[in-house]
C-alpha positions as CSV (number, residue, x, y, z in Angstrom):
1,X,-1.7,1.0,-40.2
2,X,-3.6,1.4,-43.6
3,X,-4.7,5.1,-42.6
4,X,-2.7,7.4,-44.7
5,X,-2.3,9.7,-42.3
6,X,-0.5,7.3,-39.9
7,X,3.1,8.1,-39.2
8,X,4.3,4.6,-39.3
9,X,8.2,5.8,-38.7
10,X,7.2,8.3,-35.7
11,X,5.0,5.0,-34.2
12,X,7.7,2.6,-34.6
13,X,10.0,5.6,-32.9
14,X,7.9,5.3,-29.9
15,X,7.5,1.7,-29.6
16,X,11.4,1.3,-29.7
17,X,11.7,3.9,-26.9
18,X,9.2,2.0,-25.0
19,X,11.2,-1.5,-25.5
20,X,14.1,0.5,-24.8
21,X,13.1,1.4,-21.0
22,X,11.7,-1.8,-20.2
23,X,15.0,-3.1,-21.2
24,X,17.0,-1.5,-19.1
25,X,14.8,-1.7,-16.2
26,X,14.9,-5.9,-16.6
27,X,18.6,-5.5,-16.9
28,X,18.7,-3.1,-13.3
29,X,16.7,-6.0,-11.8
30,X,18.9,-8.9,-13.2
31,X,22.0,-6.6,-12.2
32,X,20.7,-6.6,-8.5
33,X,19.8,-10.2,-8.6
34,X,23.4,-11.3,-9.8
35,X,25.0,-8.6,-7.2
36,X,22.1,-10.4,-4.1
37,X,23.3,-13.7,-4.9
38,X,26.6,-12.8,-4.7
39,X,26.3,-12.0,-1.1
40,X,25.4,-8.5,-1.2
41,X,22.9,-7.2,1.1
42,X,22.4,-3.7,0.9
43,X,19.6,-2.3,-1.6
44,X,19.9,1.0,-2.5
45,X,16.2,0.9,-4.6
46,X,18.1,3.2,-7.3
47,X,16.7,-0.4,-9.6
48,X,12.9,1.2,-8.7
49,X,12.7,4.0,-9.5
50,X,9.4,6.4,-9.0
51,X,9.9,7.9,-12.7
52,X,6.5,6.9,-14.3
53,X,4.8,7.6,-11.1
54,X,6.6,11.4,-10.6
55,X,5.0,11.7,-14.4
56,X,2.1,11.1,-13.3
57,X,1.8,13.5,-10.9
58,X,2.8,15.9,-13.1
59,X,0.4,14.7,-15.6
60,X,-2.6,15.3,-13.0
61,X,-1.6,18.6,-12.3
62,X,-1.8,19.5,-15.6
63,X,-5.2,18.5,-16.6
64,X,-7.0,18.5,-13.0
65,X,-6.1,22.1,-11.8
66,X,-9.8,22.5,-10.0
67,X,-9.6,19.5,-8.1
68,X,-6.0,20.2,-7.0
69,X,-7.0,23.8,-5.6
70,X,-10.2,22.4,-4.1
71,X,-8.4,19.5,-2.1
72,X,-4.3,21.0,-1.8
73,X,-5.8,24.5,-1.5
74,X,-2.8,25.4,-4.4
75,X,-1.2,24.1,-7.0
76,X,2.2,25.3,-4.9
77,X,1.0,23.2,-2.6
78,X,0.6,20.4,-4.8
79,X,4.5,20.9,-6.4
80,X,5.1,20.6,-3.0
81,X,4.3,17.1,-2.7
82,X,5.9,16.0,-5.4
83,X,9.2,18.0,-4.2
84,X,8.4,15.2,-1.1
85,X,8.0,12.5,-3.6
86,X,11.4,13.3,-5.2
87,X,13.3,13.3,-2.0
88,X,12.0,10.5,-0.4
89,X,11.8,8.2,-3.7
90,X,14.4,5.6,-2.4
91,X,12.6,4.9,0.4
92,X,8.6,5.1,-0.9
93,X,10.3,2.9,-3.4
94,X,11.5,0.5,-0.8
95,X,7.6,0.7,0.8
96,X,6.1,-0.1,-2.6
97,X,7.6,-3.0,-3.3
98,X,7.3,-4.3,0.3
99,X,3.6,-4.1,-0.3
100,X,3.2,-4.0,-3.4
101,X,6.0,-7.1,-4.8
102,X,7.2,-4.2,-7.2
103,X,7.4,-0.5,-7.7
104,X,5.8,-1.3,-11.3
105,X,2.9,-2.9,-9.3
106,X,2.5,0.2,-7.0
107,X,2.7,3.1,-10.0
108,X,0.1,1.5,-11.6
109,X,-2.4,1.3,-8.4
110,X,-1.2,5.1,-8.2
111,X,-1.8,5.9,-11.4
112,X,-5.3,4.3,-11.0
113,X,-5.8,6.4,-7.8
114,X,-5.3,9.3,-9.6
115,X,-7.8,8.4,-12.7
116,X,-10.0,7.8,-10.0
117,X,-9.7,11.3,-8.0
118,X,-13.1,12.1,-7.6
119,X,-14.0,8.4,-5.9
120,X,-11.3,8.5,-4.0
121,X,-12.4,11.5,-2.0
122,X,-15.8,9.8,-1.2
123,X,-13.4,7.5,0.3
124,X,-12.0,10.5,2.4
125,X,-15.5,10.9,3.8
126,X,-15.6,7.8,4.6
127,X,-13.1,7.8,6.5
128,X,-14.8,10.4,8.4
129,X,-17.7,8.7,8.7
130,X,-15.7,5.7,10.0
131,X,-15.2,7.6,13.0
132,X,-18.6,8.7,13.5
133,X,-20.4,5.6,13.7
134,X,-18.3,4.5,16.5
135,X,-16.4,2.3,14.5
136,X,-12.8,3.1,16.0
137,X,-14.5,2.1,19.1
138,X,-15.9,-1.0,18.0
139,X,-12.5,-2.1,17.0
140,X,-10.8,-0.9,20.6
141,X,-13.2,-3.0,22.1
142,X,-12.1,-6.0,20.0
143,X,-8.7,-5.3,20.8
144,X,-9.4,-5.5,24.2
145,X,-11.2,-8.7,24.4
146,X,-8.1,-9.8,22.1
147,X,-5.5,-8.9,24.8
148,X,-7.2,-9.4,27.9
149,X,-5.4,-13.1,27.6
150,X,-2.6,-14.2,25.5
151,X,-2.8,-17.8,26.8
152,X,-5.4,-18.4,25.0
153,X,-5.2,-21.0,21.7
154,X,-5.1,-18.7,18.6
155,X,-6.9,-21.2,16.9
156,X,-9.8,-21.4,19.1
157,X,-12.8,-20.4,17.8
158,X,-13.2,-17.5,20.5
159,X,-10.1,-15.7,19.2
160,X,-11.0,-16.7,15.1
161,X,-14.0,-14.9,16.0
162,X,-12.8,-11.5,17.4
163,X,-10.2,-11.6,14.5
164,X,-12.7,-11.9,12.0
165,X,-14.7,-9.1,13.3
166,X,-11.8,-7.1,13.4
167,X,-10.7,-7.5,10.1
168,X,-14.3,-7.6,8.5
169,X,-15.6,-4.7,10.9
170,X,-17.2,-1.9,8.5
171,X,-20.4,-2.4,7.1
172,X,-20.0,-2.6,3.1
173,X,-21.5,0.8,2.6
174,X,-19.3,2.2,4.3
175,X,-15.7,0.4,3.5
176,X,-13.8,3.0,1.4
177,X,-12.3,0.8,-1.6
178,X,-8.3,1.2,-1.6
179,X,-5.7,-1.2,-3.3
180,X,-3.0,-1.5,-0.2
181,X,-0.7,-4.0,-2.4
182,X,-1.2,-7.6,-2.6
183,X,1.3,-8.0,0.4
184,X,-0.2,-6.0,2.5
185,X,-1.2,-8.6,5.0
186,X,1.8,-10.5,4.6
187,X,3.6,-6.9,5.9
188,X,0.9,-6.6,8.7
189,X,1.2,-10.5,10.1
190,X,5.0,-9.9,10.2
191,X,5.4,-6.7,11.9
192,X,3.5,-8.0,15.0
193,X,6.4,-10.8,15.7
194,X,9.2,-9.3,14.4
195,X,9.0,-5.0,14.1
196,X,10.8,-4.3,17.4
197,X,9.0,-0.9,17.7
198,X,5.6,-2.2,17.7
199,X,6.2,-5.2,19.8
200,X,7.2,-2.9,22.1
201,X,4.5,-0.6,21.8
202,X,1.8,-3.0,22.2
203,X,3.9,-4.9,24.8
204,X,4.1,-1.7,27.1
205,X,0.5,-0.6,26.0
206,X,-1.2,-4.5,26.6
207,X,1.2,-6.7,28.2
208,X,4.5,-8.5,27.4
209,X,3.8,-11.2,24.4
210,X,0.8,-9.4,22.8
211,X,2.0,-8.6,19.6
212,X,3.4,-12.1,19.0
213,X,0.1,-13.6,20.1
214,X,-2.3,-10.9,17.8
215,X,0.3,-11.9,14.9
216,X,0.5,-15.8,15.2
217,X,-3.9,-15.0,15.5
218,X,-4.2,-13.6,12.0
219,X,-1.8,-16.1,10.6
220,X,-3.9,-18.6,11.5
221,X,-7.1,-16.6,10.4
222,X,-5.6,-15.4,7.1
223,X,-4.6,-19.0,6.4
224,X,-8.3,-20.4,6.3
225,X,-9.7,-17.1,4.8
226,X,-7.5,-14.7,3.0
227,X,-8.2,-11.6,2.1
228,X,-8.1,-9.4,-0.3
229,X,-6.3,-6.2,0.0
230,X,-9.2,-3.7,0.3
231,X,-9.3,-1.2,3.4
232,X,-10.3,-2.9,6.4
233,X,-9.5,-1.6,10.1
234,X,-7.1,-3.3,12.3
C-alpha cells in the first residue's frame, strides 16, 4: 500500500470482482437451498459450476507445454480433455461434491494436482508398480477370504482383520499420495448396500448378500479407525 507504484484503484477493482463472484455463488447455493426445502428434488448442478477448475486447465496448458506433450502426446490432445470437461461439467460436478462436500472443495485438490504434475506422475508408476509386486493379488485373496462366508459377525475380529489389511494393504513406499475428497469413504461404505449395480455385481460374482455384508464390515471398521482419504486399494 505505501509503494508508489501500487495501483491502489486497479487493486481495489480486483478485490470487488473477487467479492462479486463469491457473492453470487453464496446466493446460487442459498437459491437451491430455499428451492430443496421447498420440496424440490431435482438438482441440475448449474449452482457448481467447473469455471475455476476449466481455468485451470487452461492455465496449465499455458505454462507446462513440455509436460503436456510428454504425458497427452499433444497439446490437441490436451484441448481435448478439456472439450470432455466442458460437456460433462454437470455431472463431474455432481461427482465432486459427492466426494468432495463441494465443487469449491474438489477445484482446489485439482488445482493442487496440477501444481503438483511432476509428483503426480511418480504416482502413475506407482500404480504400475502396484501391479507388479502382486499387490492386486494380495487384495483378491482378501476378498476371497471376505466372501467365502457372509454369516460371519462383521465385528469379529477375523473379519476387522481382513478389512484392515485390505484397506492398509500397500507398503508406505509404495502408496501413491491422492486426495479422493473427504467423503470418499462415506461414498464407498454406501455403494455396497445401496448401488443396485454393484450389489448385483458382486452378488452374481460372490454370492447373494455380499455386498451388504463387505459394506456393514467397513462401517464397523471405519467407525473404530477412520481413515483418511489417501489412495488405498479396495
Amino acid at each position: 500500500m505505501e509503494n508508489p507504484s501500487f495501483n491502489k484503484k486497479e487493486s481495489l477493482s480486483r478485490q470487488k470482482t473477487l467479492l462479486k463472484a463469491k457473492r453470487d455463488r453464496l446466493n446460487r447455493l442459498l437459491d437451491l437451498i430455499v428451492r430443496l426445502e421447498q420440496g424440490e428434488t431435482y438438482m441440475s448442478f448449474k449452482e457448481f459450476d467447473l469455471s475455476e477448475y476449466i481455468q485451470a486447465l487452461e492455465k496449465f496448458k499455458k505454462e507446462n507445454t513440455e509436460e503436456i506433450m510428454k504425458y497427452w502426446g499433444s497439446i490437441a490432445a490436451f484441448d481435448e480433455f478439456i472439450k470432455r470437461t466442458r460437456d460433462h461439467e454437470s455431472s463431474i460436478a455432481q461427482t465432486a461434491f459427492e466426494y468432495y462436500g463441494s465443487v469449491e472443495k474438489y477445484t482446489d485438490a485439482m488445482k493442487e494436482s496440477l501444481s503438483h504434475f511432476s509428483e503426480n506422475m511418480e504416482n502413475m508408476e506407482k500404480m504400475q508398480k502396484i501391479k507388479e509386486k502382486g499387490y492386486v493379488e494380495k487384495n483378491k485373496d482378501l476378498i476371497e477370504q471376505l466372501t467365502s462366508n457372509v454369516s460371519r459377525d462383521v465385528k469379529s475380529d477375523e473379519i476387522q482383520n481382513i478389512i484392515g489389511q485390505m484397506l492398509n494393504l500397500l507398503d508406505e513406499e509404495d502408496q501413491p499420495t491422492m486426495d479422493l475428497g473427504e467423503n470418499y469413504y462415506d461414498k464407498l461404505i454406501d455403494g455396497y448396500p445401496y448401488n443396485p449395480k454393484l450389489i448385483e455385481a458382486m452378488d452374481q460374482q460372490y454370492c447373494k448378500g455380499v455386498s451388504k455384508f463387505i459394506g456393514e464390515a467397513l462401517q464397523y471398521y471405519l467407525k473404530k479407525k477412520p481413515c483418511n482419504s489417501k489412495f488405498r486399494i479396495i
